[in-house]
LOKOLZA-769405 format. One line per 5 residues: their letters; for each residue z negated, y negated, x negated of C-alpha. Coordinates in steps of 0.25 Angstrom, whole numbers, plus 5000, padded with zeros to 4 digits. Last residue first. Layout:
A> Z:Y:X  ...
This chain:
XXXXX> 4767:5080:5098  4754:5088:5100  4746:5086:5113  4735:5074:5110  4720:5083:5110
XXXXX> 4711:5070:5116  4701:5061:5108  4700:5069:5096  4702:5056:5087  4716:5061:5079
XXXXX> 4720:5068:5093  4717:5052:5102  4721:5047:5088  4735:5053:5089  4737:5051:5105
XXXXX> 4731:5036:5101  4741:5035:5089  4754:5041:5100  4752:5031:5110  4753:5019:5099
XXXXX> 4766:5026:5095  4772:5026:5109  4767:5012:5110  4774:5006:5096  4786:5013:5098
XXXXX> 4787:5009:5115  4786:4994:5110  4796:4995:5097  4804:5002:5107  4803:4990:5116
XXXXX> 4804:4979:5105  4815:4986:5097  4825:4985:5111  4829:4997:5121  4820:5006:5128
XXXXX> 4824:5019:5134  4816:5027:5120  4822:5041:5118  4815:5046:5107  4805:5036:5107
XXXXX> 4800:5042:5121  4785:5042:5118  4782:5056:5120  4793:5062:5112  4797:5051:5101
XXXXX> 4785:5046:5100  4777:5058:5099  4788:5064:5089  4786:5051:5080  4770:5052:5082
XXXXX> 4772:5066:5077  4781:5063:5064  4768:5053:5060  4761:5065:5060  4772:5074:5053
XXXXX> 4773:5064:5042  4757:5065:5039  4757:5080:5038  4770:5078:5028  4762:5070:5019
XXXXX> 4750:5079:5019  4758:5090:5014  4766:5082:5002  4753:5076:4997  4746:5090:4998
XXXXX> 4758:5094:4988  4765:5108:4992  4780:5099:4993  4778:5090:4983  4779:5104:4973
XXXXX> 4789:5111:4983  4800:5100:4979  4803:5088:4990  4820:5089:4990  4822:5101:4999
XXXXX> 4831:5112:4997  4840:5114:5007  4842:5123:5021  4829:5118:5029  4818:5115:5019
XXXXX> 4818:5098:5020  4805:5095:5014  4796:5084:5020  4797:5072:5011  4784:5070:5003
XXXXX> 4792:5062:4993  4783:5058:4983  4787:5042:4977  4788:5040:4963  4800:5032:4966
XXXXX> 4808:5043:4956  4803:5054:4968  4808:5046:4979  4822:5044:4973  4821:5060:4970
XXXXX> 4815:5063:4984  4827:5054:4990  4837:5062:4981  4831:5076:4984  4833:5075:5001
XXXXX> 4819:5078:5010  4823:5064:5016  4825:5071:5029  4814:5080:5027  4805:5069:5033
XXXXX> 4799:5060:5025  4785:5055:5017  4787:5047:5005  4775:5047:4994  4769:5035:4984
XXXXX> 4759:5043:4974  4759:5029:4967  4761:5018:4974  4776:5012:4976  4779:4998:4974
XXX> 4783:4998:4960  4792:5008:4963  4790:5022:4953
């Protein structure tokens, strides 16, 4: 295990890097791989054991939130297509396109008002 990992040290992806030689290399780090399981046409590298642990659950509901914030920038926020040009101007529209999306969560999280699913 790396000097500067902690123990019980855990990498969240996207099935992407669901691939067995980057969940062996993680694995020897002594690091969990709570990857989200590629099951379409090929066997997937994270086994059914790390798959059923509450760890491994509660990981893959906290991906799929910060997920949503993406998708609401994208859609709502015209990330996806943005028409400005230079880092200071995107970093600007970023930067208020997610600050818009913590009050719309914290106005849900706090009860304030019912914000329309991403």
């Amino acid at each position: 295990m790396d000097a500067h990992l902690r123990h019980g040290a855990t990498l969240g992806s996207d099935k992407g890097y669901d691939v067995h030689d980057f969940v062996e290399q993680l694995k020897r780090r002594g690091i969990r791989p709570h990857i989200a399981r590629h099951t379409q046409g090929r066997r997937s590298a994270i086994d059914g054991r790390t798959a059923r642990g509450k760890g491994y659950a509660i990981s893959q509901q906290v991906r799929e939130r910060i997920e949503q914030g993406f998708g609401w920038v994208k859609t709502i926020g015209d990330l996806r297509k943005l028409p400005l040009v230079g880092l200071s101007h995107v970093r600007a529209w970023a930067t208020w396109n997610f600050a818009a999306y913590n009050l719309i969560r914290m106005g849900g999280i706090g009860e304030w008002w019912n914000p329309s699913p991403t």
